[in-house]
mmCIF file of the C-alpha atoms, coordinates in Angstrom:
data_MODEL
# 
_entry.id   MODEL 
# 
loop_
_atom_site.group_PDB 
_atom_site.id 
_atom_site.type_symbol 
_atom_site.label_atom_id 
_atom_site.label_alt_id 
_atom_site.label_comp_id 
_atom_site.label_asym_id 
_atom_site.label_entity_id 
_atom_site.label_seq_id 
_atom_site.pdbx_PDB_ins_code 
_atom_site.Cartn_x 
_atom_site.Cartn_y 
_atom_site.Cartn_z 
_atom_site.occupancy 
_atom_site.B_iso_or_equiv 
_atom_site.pdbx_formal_charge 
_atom_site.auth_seq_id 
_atom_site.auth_comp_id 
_atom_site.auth_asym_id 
_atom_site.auth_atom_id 
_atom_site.pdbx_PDB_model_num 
ATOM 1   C CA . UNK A 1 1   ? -23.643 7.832  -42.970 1.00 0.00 ? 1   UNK A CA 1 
ATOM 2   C CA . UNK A 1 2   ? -25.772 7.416  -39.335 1.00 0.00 ? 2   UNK A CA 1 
ATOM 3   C CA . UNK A 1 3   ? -25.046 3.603  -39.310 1.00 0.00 ? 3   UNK A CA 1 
ATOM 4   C CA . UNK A 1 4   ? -21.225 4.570  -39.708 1.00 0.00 ? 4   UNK A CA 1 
ATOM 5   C CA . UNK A 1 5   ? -20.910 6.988  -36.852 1.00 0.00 ? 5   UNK A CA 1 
ATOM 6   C CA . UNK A 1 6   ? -23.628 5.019  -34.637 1.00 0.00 ? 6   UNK A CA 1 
ATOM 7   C CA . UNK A 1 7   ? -22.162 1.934  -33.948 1.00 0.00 ? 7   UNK A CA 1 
ATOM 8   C CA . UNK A 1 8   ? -19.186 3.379  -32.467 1.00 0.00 ? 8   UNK A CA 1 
ATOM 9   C CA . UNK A 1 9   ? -20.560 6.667  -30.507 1.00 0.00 ? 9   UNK A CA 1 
ATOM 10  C CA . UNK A 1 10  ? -22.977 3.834  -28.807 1.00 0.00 ? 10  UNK A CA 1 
ATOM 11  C CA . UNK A 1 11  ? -20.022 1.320  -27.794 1.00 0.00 ? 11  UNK A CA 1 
ATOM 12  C CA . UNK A 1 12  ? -17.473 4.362  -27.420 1.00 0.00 ? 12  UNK A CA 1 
ATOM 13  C CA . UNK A 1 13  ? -19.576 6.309  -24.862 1.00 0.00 ? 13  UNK A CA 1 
ATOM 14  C CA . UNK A 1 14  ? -20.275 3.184  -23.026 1.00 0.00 ? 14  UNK A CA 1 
ATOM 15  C CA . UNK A 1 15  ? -16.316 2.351  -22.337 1.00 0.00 ? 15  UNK A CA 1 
ATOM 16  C CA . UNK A 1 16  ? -15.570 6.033  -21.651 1.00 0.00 ? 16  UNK A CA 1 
ATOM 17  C CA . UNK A 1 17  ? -18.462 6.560  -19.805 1.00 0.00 ? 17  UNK A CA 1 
ATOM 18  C CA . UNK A 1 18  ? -16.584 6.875  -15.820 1.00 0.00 ? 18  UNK A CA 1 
ATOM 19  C CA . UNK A 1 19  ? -14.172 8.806  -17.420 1.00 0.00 ? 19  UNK A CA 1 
ATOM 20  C CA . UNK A 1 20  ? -16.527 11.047 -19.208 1.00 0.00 ? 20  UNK A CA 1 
ATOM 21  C CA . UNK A 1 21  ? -18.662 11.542 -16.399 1.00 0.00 ? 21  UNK A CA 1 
ATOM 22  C CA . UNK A 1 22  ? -15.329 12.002 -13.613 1.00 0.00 ? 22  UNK A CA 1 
ATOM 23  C CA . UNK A 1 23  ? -14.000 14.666 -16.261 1.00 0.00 ? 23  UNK A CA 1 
ATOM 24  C CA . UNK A 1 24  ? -16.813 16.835 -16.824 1.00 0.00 ? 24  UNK A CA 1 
ATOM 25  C CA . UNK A 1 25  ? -18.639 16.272 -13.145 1.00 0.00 ? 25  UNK A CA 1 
ATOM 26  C CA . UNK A 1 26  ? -16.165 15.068 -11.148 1.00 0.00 ? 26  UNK A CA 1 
ATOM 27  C CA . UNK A 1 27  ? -15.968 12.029 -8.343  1.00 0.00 ? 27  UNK A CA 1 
ATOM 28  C CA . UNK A 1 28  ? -19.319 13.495 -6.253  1.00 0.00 ? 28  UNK A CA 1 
ATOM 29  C CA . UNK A 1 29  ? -21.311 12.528 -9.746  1.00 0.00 ? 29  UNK A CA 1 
ATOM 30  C CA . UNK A 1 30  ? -19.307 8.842  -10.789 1.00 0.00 ? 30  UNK A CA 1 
ATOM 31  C CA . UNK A 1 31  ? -22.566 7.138  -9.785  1.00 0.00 ? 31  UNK A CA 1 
ATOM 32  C CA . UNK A 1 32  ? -24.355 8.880  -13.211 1.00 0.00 ? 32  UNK A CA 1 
ATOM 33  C CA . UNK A 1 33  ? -21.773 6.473  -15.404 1.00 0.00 ? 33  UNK A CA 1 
ATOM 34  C CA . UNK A 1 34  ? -24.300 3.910  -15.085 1.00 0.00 ? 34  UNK A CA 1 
ATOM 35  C CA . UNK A 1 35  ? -27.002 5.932  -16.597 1.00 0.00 ? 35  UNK A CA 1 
ATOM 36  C CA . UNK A 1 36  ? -24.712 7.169  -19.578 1.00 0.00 ? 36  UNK A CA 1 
ATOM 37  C CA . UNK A 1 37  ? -23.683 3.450  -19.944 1.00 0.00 ? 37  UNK A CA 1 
ATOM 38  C CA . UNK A 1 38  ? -27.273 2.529  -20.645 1.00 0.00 ? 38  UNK A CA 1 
ATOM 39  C CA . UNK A 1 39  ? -28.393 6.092  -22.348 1.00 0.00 ? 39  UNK A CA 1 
ATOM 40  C CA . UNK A 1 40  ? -25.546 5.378  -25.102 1.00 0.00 ? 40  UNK A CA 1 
ATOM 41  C CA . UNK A 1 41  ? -27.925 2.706  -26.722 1.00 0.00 ? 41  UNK A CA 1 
ATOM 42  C CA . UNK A 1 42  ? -30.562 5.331  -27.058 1.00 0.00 ? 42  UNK A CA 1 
ATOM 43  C CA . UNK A 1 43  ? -27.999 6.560  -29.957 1.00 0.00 ? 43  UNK A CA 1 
ATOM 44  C CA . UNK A 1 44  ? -28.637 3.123  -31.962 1.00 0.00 ? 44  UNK A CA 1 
ATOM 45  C CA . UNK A 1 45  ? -32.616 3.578  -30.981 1.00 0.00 ? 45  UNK A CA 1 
ATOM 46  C CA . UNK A 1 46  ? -32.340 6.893  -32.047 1.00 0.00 ? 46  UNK A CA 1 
ATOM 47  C CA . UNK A 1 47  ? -31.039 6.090  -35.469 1.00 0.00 ? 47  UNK A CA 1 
ATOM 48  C CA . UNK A 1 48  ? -33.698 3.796  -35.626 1.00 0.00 ? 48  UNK A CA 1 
ATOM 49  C CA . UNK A 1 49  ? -36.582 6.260  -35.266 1.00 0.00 ? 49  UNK A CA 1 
ATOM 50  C CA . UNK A 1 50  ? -34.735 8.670  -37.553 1.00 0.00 ? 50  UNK A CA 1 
ATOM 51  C CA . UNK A 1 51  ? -34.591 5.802  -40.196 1.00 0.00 ? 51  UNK A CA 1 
ATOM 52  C CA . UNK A 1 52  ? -38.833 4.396  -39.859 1.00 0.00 ? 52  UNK A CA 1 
ATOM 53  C CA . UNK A 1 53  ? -39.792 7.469  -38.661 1.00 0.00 ? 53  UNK A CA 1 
ATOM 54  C CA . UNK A 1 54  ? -38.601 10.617 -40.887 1.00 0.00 ? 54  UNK A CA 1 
ATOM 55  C CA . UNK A 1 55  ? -37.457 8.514  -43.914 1.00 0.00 ? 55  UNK A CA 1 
ATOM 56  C CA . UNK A 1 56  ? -39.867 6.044  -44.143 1.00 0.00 ? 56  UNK A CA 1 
ATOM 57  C CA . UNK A 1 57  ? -43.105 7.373  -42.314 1.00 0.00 ? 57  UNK A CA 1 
ATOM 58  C CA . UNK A 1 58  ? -43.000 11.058 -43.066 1.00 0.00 ? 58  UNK A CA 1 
ATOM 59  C CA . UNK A 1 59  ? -41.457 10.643 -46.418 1.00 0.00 ? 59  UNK A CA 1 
ATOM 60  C CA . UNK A 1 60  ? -44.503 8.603  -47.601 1.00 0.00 ? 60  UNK A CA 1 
ATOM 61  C CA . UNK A 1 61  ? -47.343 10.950 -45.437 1.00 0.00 ? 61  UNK A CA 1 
ATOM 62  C CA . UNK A 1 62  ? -48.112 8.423  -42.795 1.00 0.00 ? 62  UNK A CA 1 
ATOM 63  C CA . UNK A 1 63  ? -47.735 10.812 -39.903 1.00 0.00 ? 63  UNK A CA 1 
ATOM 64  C CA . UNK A 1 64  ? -50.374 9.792  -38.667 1.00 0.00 ? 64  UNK A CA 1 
ATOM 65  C CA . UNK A 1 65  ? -48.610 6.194  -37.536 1.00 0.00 ? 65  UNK A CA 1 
ATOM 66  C CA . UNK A 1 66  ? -45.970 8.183  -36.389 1.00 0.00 ? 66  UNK A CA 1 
ATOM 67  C CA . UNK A 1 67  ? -47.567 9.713  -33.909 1.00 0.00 ? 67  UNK A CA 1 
ATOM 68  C CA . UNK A 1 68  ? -49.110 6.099  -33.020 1.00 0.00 ? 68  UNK A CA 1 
ATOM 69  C CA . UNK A 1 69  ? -45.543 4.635  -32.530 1.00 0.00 ? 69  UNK A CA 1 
ATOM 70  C CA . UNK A 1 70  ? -44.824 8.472  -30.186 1.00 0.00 ? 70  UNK A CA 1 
ATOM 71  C CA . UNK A 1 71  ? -47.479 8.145  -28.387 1.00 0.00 ? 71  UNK A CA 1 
ATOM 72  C CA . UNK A 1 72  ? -47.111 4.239  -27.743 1.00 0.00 ? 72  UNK A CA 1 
ATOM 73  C CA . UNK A 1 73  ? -43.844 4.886  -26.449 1.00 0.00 ? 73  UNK A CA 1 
ATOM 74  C CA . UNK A 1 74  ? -44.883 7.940  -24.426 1.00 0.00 ? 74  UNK A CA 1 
ATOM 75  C CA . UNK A 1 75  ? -47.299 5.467  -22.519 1.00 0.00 ? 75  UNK A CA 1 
ATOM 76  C CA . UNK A 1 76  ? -44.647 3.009  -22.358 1.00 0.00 ? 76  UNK A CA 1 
ATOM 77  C CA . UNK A 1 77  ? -42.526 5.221  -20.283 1.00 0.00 ? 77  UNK A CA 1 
ATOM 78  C CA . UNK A 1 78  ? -44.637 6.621  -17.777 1.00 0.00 ? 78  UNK A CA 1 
ATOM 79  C CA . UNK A 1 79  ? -46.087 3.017  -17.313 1.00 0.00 ? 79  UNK A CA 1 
ATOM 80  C CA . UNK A 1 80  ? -42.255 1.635  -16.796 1.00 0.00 ? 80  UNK A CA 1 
ATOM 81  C CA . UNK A 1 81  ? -40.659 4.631  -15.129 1.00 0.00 ? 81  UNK A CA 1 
ATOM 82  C CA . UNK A 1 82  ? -43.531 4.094  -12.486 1.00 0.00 ? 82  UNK A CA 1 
ATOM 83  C CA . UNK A 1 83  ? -41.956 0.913  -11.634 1.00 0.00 ? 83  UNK A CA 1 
ATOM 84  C CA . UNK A 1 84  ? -38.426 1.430  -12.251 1.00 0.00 ? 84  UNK A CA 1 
ATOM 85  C CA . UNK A 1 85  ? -37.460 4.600  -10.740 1.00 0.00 ? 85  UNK A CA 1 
ATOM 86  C CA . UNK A 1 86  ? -38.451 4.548  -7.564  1.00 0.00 ? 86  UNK A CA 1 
ATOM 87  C CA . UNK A 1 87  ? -36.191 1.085  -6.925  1.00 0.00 ? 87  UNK A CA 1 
ATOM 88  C CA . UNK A 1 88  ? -33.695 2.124  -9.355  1.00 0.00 ? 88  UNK A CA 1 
ATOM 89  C CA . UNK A 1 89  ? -33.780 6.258  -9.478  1.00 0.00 ? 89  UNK A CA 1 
ATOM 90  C CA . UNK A 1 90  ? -31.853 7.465  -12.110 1.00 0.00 ? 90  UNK A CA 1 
ATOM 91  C CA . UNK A 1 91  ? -30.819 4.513  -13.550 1.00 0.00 ? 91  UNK A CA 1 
ATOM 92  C CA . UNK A 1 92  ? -34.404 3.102  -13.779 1.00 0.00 ? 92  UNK A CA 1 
ATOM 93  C CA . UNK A 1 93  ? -35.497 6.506  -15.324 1.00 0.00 ? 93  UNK A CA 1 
ATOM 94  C CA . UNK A 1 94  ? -33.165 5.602  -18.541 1.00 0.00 ? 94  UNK A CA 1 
ATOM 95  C CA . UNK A 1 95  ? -33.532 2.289  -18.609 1.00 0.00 ? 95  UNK A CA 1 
ATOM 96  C CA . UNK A 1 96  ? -37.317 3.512  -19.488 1.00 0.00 ? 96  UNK A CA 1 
ATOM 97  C CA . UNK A 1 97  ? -36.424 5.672  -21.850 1.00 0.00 ? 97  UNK A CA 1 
ATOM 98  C CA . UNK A 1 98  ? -33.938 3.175  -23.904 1.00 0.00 ? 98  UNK A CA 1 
ATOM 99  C CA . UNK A 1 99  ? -36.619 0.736  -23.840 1.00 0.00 ? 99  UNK A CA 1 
ATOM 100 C CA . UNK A 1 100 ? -39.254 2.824  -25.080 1.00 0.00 ? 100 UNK A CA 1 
ATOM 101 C CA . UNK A 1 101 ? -37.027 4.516  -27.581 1.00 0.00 ? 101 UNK A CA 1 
ATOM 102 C CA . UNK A 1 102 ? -36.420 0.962  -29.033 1.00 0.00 ? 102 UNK A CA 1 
ATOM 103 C CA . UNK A 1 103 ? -40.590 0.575  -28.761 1.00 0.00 ? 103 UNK A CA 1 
ATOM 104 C CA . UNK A 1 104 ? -40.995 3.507  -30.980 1.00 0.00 ? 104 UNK A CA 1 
ATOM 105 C CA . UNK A 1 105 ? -38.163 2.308  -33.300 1.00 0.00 ? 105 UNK A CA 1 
ATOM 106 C CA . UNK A 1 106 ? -39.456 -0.469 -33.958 1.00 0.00 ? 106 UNK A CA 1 
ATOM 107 C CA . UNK A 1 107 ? -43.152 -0.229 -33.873 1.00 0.00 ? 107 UNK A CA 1 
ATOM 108 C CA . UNK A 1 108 ? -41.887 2.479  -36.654 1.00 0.00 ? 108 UNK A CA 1 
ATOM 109 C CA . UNK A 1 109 ? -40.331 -0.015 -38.542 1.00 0.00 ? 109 UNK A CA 1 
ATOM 110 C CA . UNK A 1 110 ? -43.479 -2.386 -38.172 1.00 0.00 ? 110 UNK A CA 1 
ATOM 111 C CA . UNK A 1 111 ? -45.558 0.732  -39.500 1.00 0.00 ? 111 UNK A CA 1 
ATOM 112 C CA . UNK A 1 112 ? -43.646 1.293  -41.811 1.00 0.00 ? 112 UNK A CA 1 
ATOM 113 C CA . UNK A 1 113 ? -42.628 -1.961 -43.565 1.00 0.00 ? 113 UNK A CA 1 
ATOM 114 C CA . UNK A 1 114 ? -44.462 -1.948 -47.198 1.00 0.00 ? 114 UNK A CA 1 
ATOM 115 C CA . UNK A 1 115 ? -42.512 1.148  -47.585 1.00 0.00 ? 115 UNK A CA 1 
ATOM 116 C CA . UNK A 1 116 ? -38.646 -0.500 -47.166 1.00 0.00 ? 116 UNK A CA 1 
ATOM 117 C CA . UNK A 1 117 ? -37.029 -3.858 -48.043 1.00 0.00 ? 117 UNK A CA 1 
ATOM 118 C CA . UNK A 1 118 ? -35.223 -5.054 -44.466 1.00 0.00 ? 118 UNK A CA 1 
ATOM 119 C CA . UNK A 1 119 ? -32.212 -5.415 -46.663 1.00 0.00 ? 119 UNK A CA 1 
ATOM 120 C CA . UNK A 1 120 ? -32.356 -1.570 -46.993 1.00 0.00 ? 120 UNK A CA 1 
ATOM 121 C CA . UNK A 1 121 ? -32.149 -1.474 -43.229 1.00 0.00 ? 121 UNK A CA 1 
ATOM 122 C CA . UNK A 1 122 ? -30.347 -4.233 -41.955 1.00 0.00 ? 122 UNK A CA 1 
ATOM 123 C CA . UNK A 1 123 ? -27.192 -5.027 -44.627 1.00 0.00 ? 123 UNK A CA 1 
ATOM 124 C CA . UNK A 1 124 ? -23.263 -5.839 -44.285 1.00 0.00 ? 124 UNK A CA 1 
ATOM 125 C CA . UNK A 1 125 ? -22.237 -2.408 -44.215 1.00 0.00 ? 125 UNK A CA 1 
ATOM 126 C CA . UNK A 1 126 ? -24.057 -2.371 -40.828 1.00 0.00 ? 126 UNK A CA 1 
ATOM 127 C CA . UNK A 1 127 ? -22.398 -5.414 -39.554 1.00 0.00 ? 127 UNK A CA 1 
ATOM 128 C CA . UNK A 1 128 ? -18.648 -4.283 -40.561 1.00 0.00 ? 128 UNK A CA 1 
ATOM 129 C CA . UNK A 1 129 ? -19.656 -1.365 -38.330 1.00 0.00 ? 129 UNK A CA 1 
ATOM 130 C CA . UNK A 1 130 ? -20.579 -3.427 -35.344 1.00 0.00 ? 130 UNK A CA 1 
ATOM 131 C CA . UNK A 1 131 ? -18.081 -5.450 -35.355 1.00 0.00 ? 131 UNK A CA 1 
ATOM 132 C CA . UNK A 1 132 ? -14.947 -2.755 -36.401 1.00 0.00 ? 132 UNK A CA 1 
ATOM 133 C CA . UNK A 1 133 ? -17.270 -0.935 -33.514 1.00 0.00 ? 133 UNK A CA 1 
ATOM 134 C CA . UNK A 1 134 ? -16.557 -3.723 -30.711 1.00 0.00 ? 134 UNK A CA 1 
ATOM 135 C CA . UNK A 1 135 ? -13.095 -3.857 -30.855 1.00 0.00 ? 135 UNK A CA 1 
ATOM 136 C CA . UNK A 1 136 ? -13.135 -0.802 -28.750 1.00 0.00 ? 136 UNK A CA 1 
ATOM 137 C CA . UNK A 1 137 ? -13.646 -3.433 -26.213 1.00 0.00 ? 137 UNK A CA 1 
ATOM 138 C CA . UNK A 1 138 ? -10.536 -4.604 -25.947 1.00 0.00 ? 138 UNK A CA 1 
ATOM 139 C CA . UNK A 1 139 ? -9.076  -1.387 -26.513 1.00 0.00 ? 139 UNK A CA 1 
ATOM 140 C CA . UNK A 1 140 ? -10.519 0.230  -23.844 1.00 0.00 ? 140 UNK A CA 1 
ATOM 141 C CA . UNK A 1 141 ? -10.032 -2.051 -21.280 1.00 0.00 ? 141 UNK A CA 1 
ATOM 142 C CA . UNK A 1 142 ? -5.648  -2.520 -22.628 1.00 0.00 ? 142 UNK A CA 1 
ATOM 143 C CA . UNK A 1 143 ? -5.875  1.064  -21.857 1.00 0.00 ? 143 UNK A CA 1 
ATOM 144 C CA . UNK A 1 144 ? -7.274  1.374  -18.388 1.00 0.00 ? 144 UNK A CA 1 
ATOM 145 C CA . UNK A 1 145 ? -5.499  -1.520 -17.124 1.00 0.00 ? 145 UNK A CA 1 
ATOM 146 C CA . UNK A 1 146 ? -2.233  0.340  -17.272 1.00 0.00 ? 146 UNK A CA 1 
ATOM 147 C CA . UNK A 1 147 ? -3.693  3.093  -14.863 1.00 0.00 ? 147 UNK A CA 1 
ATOM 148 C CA . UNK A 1 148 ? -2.909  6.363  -16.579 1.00 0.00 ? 148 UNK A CA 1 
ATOM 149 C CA . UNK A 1 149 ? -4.288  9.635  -15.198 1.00 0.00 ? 149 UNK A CA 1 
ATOM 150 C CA . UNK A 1 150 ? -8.413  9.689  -15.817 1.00 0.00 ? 150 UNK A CA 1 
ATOM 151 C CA . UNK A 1 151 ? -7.277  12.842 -18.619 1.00 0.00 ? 151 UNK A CA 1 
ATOM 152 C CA . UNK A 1 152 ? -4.825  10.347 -20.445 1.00 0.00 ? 152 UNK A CA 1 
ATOM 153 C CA . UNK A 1 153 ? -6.759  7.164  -20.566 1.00 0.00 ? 153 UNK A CA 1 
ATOM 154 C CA . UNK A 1 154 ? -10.125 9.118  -21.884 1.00 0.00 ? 154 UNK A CA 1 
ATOM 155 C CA . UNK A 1 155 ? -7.822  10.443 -24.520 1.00 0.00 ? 155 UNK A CA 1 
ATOM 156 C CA . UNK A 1 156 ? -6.069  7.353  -25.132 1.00 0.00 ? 156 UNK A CA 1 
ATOM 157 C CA . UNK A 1 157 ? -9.071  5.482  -25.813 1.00 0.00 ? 157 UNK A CA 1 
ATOM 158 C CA . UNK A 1 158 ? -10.982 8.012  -27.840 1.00 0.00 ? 158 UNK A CA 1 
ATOM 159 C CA . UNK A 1 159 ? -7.690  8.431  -29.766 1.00 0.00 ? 159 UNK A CA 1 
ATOM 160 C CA . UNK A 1 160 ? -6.920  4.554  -30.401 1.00 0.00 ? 160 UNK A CA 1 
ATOM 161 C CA . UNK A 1 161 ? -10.692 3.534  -31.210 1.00 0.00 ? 161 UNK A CA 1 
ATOM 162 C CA . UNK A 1 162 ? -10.825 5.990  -33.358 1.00 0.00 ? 162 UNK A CA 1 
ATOM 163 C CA . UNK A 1 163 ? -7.548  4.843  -35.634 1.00 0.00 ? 163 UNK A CA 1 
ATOM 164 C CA . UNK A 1 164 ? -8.557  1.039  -35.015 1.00 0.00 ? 164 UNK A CA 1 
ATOM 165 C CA . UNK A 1 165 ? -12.110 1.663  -36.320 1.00 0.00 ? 165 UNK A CA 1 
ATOM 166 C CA . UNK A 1 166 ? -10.912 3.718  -39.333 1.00 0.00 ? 166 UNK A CA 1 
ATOM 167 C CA . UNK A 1 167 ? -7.605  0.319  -39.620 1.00 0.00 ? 167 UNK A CA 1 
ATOM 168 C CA . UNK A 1 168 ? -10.829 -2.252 -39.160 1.00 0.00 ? 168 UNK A CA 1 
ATOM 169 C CA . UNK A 1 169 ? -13.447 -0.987 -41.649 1.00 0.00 ? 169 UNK A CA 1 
ATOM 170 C CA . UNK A 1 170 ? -9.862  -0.257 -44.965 1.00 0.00 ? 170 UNK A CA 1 
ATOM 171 C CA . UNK A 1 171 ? -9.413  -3.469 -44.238 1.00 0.00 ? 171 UNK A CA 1 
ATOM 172 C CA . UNK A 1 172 ? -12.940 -4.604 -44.674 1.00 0.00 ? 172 UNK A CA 1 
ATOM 173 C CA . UNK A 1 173 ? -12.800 -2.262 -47.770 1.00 0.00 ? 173 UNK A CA 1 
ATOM 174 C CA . UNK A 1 174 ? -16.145 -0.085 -46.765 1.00 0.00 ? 174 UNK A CA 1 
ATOM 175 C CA . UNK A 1 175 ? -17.013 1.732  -49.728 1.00 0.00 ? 175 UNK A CA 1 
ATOM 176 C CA . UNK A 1 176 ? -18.253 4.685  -47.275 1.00 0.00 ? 176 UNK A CA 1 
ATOM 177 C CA . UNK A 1 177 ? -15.184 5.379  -45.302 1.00 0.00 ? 177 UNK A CA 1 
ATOM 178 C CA . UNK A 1 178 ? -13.316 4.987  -48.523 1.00 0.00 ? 178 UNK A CA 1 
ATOM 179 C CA . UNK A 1 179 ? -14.982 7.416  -49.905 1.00 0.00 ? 179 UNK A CA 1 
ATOM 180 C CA . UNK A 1 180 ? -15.155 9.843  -46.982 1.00 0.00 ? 180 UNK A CA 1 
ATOM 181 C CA . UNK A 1 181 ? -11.206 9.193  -46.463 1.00 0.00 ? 181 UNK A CA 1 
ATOM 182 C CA . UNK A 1 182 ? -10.736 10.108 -50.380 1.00 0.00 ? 182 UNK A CA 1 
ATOM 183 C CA . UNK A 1 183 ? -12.515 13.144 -50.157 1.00 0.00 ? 183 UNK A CA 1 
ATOM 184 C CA . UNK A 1 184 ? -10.638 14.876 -47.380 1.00 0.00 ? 184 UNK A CA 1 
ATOM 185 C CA . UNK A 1 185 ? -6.940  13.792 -49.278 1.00 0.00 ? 185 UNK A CA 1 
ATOM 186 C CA . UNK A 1 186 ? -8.448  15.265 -52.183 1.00 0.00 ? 186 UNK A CA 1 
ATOM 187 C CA . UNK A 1 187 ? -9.360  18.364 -50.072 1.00 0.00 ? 187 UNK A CA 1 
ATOM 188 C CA . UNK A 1 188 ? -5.939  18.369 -48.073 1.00 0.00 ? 188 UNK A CA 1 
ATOM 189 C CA . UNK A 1 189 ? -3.871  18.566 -51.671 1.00 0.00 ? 189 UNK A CA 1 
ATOM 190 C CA . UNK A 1 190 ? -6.111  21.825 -52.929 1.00 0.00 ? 190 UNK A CA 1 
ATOM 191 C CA . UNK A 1 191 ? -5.323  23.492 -49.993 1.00 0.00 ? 191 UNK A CA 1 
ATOM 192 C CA . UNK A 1 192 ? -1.636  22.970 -49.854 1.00 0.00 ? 192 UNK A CA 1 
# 
């Protein structure tokens, strides 16, 4: 379920991101869209570490090279953030902590490799999600071109990526949204 919901909050909240950040902070704060820009990958590094690091480290008792990979990417930071934010400020600061997000990720999955096949990880489920994922691209971009109110264009993307992605991944027939989209007719006829 992570890879299907992944792919898209990464790409999503980096199209929606000036909005987002105009909405909730207003103008005085638009310089912070940069950071959530670059903090929306730490959703796919996130993923990552919850994959190599909870269900393949932990789950076999190696959390021991978990907190190797942690501790790795602890160092990692403070080494890059000592470089990067005081050129870059804020934006440096998550640029440092995407990076060593993605260290921890995959040292994990280094760790952790006689435990998983890299077809368990990597596989075409995950690929029809990056790519039904990326046409928010496009979508995003129709959108703002036409020069709505901030309020109406975040809704209008959130509300058309949302039907494309569903569109994109029936027509690649993905056994997981199938199945999520058959539960919840199944659950709208019982309650009618």
């Amino acid at each position: 379920l992570s890879w299907l919901l992944v792919f898209p909050m990464c790409i999503g909240l980096i199209m929606i991101s000036d909005e987002l950040i105009f909405v909730f902070a207003g103008d005085a704060f638009s310089p912070a869209a940069a950071s959530l820009k670059i903090g929306a990958l730490r959703v796919v590094a996130i993923a990552i570490s919850g994959f190599a690091g909870a269900q393949v480290l932990v789950a076999n008792g190696e959390e021991k090279k978990l907190f190797t990979s942690l501790i790795a990417g602890i160092t990692f930071m403070i080494a890059i953030d000592f470089m990067l934010i005081p050129a870059l400020g804020h934006v440096g600061a998550m640029i440092g902590a995407v990076c060593a997000e993605f260290l921890m990720g995959g040292l994990q999955l280094y760790l952790g490799r006689k435990y998983f096949s890299l077809d368990m990880f990597l596989n075409f489920s995950m690929l029809k999600y990056i790519l039904a994922a990326l046409t928010f691209i496009p979508i995003c971009l129709l959108i703002k071109s036409f020069e709505f109110s901030i309020i109406i264009t975040l809704m209008s993307c959130v509300l058309a990526c949302i039907i494309t992605y569903i569109v994109v991944l029936i027509i690649l027939k993905d056994k997981l949204i199938k199945k999520y989209l058959t539960k919840g007719f199944k659950r709208g006829k019982e309650n009618l």
